[in-house]
ROKE-494533 format. One line per 2 residues: for each residue x, y negated, z negated of C-alpha. Coordinates in nm, 4 decimals. Layout:
N
X Y Z  ...
//
This chain:
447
1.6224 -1.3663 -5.7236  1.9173 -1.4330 -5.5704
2.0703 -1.7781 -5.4355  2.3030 -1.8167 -5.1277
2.6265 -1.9838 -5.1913  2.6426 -2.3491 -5.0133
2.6931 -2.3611 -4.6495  3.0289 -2.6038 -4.6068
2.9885 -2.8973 -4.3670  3.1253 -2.7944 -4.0145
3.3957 -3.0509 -3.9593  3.4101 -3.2083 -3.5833
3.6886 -3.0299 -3.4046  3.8758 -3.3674 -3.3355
3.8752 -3.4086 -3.7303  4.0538 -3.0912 -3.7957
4.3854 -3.1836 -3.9241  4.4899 -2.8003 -3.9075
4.4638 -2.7748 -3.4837  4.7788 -2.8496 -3.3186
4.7834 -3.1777 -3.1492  4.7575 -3.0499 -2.7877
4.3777 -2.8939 -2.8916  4.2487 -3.1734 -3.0471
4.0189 -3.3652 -2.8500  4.1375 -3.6825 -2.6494
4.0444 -3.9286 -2.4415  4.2362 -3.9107 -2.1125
4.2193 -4.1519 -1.7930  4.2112 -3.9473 -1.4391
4.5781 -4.0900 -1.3173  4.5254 -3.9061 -0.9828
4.3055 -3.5543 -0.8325  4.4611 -3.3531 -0.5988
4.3298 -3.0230 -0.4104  4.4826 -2.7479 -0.3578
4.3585 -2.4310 -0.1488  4.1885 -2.5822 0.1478
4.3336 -2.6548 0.4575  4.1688 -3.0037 0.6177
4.1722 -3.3370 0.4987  3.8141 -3.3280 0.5577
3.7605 -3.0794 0.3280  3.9770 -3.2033 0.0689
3.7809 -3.5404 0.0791  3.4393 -3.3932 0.0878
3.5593 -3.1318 -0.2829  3.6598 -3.4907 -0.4120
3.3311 -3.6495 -0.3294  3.1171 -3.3580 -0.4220
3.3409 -3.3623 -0.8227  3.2114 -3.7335 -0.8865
3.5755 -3.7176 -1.0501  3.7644 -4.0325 -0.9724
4.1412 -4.1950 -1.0916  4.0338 -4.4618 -1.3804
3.7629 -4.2373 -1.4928  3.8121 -4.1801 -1.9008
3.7685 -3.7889 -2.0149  3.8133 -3.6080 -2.3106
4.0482 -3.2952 -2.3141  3.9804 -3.0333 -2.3961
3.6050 -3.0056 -2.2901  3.4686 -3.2975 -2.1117
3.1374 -3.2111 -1.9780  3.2400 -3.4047 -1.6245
3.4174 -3.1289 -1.5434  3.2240 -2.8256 -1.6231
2.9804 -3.0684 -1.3979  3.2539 -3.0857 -1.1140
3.2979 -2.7275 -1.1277  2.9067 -2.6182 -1.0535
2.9044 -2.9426 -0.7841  3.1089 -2.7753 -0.6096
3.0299 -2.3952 -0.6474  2.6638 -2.5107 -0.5164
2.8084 -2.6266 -0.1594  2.8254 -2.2866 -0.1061
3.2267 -2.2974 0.0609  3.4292 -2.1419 -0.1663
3.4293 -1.8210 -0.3986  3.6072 -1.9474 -0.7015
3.6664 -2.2860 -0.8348  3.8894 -2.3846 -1.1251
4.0101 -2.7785 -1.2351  4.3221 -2.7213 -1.4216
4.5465 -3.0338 -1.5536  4.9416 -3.0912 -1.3510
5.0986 -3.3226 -1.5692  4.9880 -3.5492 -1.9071
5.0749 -3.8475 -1.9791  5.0283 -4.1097 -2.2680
4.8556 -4.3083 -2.0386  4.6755 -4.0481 -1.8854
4.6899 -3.7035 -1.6910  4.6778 -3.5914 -1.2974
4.3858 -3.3028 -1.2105  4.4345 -3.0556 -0.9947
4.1041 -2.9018 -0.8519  4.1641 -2.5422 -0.6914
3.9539 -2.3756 -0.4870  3.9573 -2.0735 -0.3234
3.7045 -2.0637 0.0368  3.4770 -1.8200 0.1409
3.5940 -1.6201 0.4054  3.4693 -1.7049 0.7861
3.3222 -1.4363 0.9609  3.5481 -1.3401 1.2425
3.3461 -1.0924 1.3660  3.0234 -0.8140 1.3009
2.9527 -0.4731 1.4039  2.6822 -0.1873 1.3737
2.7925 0.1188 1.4376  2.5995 0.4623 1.3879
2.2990 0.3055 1.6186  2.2206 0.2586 1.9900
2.2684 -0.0408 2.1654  1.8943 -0.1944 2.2410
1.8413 -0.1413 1.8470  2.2481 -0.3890 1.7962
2.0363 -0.5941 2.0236  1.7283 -0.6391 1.8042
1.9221 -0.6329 1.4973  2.1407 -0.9590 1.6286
1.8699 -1.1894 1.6412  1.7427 -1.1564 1.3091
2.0277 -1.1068 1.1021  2.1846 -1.4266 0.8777
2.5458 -1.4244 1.0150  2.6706 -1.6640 1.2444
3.0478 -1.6360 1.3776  3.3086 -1.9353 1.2474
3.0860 -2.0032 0.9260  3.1509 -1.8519 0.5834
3.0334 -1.5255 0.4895  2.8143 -1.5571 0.1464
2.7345 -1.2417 -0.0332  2.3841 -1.2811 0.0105
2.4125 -1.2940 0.3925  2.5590 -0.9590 0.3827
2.3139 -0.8399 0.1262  2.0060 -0.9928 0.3599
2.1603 -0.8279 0.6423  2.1534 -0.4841 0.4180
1.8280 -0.5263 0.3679  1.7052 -0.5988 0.7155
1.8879 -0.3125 0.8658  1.6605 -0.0760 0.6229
1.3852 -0.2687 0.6887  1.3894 -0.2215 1.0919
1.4362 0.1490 1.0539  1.1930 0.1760 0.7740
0.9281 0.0580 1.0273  1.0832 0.2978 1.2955
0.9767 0.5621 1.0688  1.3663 0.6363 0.8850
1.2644 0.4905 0.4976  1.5905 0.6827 0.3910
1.8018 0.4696 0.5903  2.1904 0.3789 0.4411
2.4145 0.1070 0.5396  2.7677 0.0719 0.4326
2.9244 -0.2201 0.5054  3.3065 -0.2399 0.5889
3.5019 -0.5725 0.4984  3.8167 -0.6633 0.6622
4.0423 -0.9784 0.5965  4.2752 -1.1204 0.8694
4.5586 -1.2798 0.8187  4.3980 -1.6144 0.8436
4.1571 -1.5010 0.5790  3.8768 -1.4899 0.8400
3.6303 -1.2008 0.8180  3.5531 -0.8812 0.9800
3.2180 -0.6938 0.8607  3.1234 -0.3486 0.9692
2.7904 -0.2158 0.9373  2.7910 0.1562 0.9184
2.4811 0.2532 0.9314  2.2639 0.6235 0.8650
1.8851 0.6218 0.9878  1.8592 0.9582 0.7714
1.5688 1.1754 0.9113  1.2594 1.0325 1.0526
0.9545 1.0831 0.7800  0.6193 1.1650 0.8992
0.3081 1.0753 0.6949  0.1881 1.4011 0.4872
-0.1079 1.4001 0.2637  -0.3133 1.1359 0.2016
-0.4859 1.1909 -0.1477  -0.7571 0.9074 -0.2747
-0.9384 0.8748 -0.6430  -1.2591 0.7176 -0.7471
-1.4527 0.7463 -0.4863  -1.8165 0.8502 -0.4887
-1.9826 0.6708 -0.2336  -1.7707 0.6566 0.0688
-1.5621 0.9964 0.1812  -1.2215 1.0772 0.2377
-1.2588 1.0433 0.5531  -1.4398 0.6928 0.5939
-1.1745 0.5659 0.4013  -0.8459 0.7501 0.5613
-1.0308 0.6065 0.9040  -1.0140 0.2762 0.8016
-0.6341 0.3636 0.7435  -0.3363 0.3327 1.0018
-0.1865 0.5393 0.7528  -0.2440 0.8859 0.8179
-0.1491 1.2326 0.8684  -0.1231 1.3740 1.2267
-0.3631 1.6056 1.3194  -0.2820 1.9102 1.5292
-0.4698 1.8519 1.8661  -0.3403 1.4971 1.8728
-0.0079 1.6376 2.0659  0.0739 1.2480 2.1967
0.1048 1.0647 1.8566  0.4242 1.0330 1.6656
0.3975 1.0982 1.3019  0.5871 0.8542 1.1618
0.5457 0.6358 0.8004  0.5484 0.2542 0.8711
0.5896 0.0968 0.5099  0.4254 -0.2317 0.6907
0.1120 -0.0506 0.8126  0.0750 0.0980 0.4669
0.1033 -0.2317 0.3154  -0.2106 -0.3236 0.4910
-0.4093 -0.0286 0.4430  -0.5405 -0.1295 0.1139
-0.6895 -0.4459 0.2498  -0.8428 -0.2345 0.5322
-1.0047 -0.0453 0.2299  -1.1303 -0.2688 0.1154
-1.2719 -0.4611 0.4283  -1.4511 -0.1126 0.4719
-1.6126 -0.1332 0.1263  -1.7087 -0.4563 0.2104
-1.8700 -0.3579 0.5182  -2.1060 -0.1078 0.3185
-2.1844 -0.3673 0.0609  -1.9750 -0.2816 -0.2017
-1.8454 -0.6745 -0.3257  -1.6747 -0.5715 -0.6186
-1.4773 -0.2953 -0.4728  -1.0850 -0.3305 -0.5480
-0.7946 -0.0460 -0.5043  -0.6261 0.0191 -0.8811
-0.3675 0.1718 -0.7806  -0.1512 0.2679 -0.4493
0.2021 0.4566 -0.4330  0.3977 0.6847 -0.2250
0.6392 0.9591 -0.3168  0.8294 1.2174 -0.0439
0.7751 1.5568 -0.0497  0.9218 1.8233 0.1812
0.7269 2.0253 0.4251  0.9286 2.3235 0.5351
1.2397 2.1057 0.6422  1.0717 1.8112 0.7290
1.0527 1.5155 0.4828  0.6690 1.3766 0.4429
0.5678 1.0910 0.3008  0.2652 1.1136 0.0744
0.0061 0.8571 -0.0011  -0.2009 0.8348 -0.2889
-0.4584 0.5485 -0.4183  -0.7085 0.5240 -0.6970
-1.0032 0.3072 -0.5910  -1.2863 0.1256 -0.8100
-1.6152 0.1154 -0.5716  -1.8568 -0.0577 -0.8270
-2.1998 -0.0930 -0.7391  -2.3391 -0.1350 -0.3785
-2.4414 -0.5261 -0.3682  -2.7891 -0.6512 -0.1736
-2.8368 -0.9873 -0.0812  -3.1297 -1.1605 -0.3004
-3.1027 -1.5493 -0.1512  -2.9907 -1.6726 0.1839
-2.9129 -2.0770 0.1212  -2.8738 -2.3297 0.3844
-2.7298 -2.7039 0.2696  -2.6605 -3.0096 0.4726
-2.8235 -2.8338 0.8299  -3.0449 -3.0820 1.0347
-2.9942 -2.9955 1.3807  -3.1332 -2.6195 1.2872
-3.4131 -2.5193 1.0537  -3.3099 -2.2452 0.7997
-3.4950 -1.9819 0.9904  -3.2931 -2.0295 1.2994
-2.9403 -2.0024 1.1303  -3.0894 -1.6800 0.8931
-3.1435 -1.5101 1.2192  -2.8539 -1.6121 1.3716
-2.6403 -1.4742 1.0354  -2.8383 -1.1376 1.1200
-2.8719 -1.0507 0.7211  -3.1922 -1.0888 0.5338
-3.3197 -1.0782 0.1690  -3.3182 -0.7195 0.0520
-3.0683 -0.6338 0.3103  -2.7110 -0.4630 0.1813
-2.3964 -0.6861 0.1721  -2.2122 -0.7153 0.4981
-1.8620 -0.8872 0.5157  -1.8107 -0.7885 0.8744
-2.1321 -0.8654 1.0271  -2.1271 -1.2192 0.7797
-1.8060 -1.2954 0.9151  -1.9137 -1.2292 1.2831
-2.2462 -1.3913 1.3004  -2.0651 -1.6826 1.1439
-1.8168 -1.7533 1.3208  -1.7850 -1.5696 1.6535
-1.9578 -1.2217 1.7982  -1.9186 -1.0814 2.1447
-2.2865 -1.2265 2.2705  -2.1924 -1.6181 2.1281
-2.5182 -1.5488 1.9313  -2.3292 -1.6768 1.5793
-2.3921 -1.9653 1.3785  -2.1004 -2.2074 1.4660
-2.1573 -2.1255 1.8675  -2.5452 -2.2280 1.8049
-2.3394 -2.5649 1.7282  -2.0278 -2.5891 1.9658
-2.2644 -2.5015 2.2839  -2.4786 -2.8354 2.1501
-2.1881 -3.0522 2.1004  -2.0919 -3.0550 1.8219
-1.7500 -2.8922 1.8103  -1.6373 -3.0719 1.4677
-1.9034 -2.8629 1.2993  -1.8174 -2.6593 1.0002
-1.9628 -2.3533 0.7882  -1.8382 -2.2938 0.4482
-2.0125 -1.9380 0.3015  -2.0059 -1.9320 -0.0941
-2.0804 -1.6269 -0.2297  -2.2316 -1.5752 -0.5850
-2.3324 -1.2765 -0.7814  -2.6298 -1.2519 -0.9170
-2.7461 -0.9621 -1.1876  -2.5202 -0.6529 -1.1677
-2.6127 -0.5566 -0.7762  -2.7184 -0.8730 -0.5914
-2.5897 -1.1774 -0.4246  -2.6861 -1.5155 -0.3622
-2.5388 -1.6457 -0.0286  -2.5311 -2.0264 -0.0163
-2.4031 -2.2239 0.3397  -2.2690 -2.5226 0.3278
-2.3390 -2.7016 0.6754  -2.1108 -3.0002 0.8306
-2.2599 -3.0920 1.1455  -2.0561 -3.4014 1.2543
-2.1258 -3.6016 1.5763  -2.1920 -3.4615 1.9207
-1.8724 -3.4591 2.1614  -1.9166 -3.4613 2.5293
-1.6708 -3.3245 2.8459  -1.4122 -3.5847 2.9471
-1.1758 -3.5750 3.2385  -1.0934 -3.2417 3.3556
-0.7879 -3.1623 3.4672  -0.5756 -2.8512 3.6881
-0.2490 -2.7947 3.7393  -0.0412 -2.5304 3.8930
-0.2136 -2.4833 4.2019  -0.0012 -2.4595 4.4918
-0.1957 -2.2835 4.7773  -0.5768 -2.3447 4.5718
-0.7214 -2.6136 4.7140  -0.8534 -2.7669 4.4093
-1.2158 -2.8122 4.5151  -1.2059 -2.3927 4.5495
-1.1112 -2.4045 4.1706  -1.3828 -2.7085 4.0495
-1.6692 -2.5269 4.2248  -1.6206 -2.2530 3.9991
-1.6225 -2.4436 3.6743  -1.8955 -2.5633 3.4442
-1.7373 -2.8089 3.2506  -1.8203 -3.1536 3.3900
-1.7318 -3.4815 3.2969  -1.9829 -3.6572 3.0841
-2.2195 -3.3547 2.9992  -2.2149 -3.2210 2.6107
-1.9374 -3.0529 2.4889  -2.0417 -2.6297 2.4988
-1.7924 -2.3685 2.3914  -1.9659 -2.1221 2.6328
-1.9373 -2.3446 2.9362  -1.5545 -2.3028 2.9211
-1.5623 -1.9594 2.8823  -1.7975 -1.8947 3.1679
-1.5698 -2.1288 3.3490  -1.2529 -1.8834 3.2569
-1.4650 -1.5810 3.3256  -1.5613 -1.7144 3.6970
-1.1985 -1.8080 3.7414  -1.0693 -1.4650 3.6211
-1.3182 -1.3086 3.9427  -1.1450 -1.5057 4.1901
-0.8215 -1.2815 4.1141  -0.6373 -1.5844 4.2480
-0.4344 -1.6776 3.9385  -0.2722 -1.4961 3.6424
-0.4763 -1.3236 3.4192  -0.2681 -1.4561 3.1260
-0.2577 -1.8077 3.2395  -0.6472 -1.8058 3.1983
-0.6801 -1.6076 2.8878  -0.5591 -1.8562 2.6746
-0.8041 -2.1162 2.8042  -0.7891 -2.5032 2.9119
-0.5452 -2.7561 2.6922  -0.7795 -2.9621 2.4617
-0.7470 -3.3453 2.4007  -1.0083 -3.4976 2.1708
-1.0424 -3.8448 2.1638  -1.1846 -3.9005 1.8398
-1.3349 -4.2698 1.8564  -1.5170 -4.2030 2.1804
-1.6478 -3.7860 2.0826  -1.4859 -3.7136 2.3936
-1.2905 -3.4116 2.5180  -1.0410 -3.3725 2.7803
-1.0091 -3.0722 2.9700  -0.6233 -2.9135 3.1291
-0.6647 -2.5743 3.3323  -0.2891 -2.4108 3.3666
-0.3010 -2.2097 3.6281  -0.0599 -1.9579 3.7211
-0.0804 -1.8611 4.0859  -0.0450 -1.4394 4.2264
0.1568 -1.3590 4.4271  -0.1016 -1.3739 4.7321
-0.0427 -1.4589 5.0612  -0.3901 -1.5641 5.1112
-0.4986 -1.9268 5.1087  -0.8247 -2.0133 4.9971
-0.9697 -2.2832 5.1808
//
């Protein structure tokens, strides 16, 4: 057994008789800060302010916390690329600081060269740099990054960028973006594991990510890293449609391969189907306005049948015939009301769908208003709407108002699309009504 010698006490460094006297530890008072490497007064004051140093201040040299604080203060405003606090002159009495900073260049001026001019264009508006303010390293690096980005989506994932810096006399900054799109990659094989059920091709449909075929002559082949991003939620959405709940992707990557001379993009994911899911109980809490049979039949899914996100999600919320759930509600009045679908499993294959049902109160038409008619007269434009003050509130009466408008082929199809402004006023259940119209170009004048 062995036994380690005694550990001697440390002894505080301003106790240590054998430092010389100028690196012992001493209390100091600030006799005056200066700062040296900016031009502006303004500056100079706002370094000062930012150091929470001030003259009467006591510190201890060397190694007063204050100023390691003063130093990161500073470094966070983000102005300046090194800063250092350094003493001038000691004094019994005290000692004068010198703070001394050196700013981040100003950006003169940015370029992109190596690309055409309506891409420059694009590029501008989303990059971080802005002329007159200082150039931080991660503005350039963003900018790097958005540059690949742009062409990565334009089908050039190899894209390169060097950048060129250069300093003016006035240390203002000049930054050239040199850039290389590299060769446009098309999408080659798409190659997908673990699945039984569904085919190749039902899920490569479901895909925007996919290879060309050779009778489709008018489609670019190109890899869009954002489109494949959201192919494995279309997946899924697909195995969701065919009732399989559980369904999740593993695993997704992409490699390049070459193709004679051409550089293809390959796709490969590992999927987990699990077990196709049936629907055991349909639930409905809190309805009063509807018995349970009407919503069921509305939500088009019935005991026994196979799990559905799509059609649950349309008959819930919104199909093309206004035959859902929430428009059996909206075209009564009650446009506050809410549907909130949880969704438990139950046993290995079957689900229990519970609704829970917010009706709120019924809200009926206000004032209705339209504006931008010019040459309409306005009673040309009321006869054709079914929205009228003081009736109940209907979500389909608006858009059969829009639809009859749309046939006149009087105003803007876009002004119309986008339907009337809405104004609730809450404490009455009323709603306002504001038709935008945007006039054609017409000559004719509807009387």
């Amino acid at each position: 057994m062995s036994v380690a010698a005694p550990v001697a006490a440390q002894t505080p460094l301003a106790a240590r008789a054998d430092l010389p006297a100028e690196l012992r530890p001493q209390t100091f008072e600030i006799l005056g800060i200066s700062v040296e490497g900016v031009a502006s007064d303004y500056t100079r004051t706002f370094v000062l302010q930012t150091s929470r140093l001030a003259v009467g201040q006591q510190i201890t040299l060397p190694g007063d916390p204050a100023l390691a604080d003063a130093i990161r203060a500073i470094y966070r405003l983000g102005m300046f690329s090194d800063v250092k606090i350094r003493e001038d002159r000691r004094f019994d009495q005290g000692v004068y600081l010198v703070i001394e900073v050196k700013e981040v260049p100003k950006l003169a001026d940015y370029t992109f060269t190596g690309i055409k001019g309506g891409d420059r264009k694009k590029l501008q508006k989303e990059v971080p740099l802005y002329k007159g303010t200082p150039v931080r390293p991660s503005a350039i690096e963003r900018t790097v990054q958005i540059i690949k980005e742009f062409y990565a989506e334009k089908g050039h994932p190899l894209a390169s960028v060097e950048v060129v810096r250069t300093v003016n006399p006035d240390n203002s900054l000049v930054l050239d973006f040199q850039v290389d799109k590299g060769p446009r990659v098309g999408v080659g094989e798409v190659i997908i594991h673990g699945n039984e059920q569904l085919s190749d091709g039902d899920l490569i449909g479901a895909m925007k990510t996919k290879p060309k075929k050779w009778w489709q002559f008018w489609r670019k082949n190109t890899f869009k890293p954002d489109e494949f991003d959201e192919d494995p939620q279309r997946i899924l959405e697909k195995y969701n449609e065919k009732g399989f709940y559980d369904a999740r992707i593993v695993r997704d990557t992409t490699y390049l391969r070459m193709e004679g001379d051409d550089p293809k993009m390959v796709v490969e994911l590992t999927v987990h189907e699990g077990p196709r899911f049936h629907i055991r109980n349909i639930v409905w809490e809190g309805n009063t306005v509807y018995p349970d049979e009407v919503l069921t039949e509305a939500l088009g899914l019935a005991r026994g049948d196979v799990y559905n996100a799509k059609r649950l999600e349309e008959n819930l919320y919104g199909n093309k015939n206004s035959s859902d759930v929430m428009s059996l509600y909206m075209n009564r009045g009650y446009m506050r009301a809410q549907v909130q679908p949880i969704i438990r499993v139950a046993g290995e294959d079957s689900l229990d769908l519970v609704f829970d049902v917010f009706e709120g109160d019924v809200y009926e038409f206000g004032t209705i208003e339209i504006t931008g008619n010019t040459k309409t007269k306005e009673h040309v434009i009321r006869r054709e709407l079914i929205t009228f003050p003081g009736e109940t509130f209907s979500r389909d009466a608006i858009q059969e108002s829009i639809r009859r408008l749309m046939q006149l082929n009087y105003f803007a199809q876009e002004s119309l699309v986008k339907g009337p402004d809405i104004r609730i006023r809450e404490e009455d259940k009323v709603v306002d009504l504001s038709y935008h119209l945007e006039e054609t170009g017409s000559d004719q004048l509807e009387l």
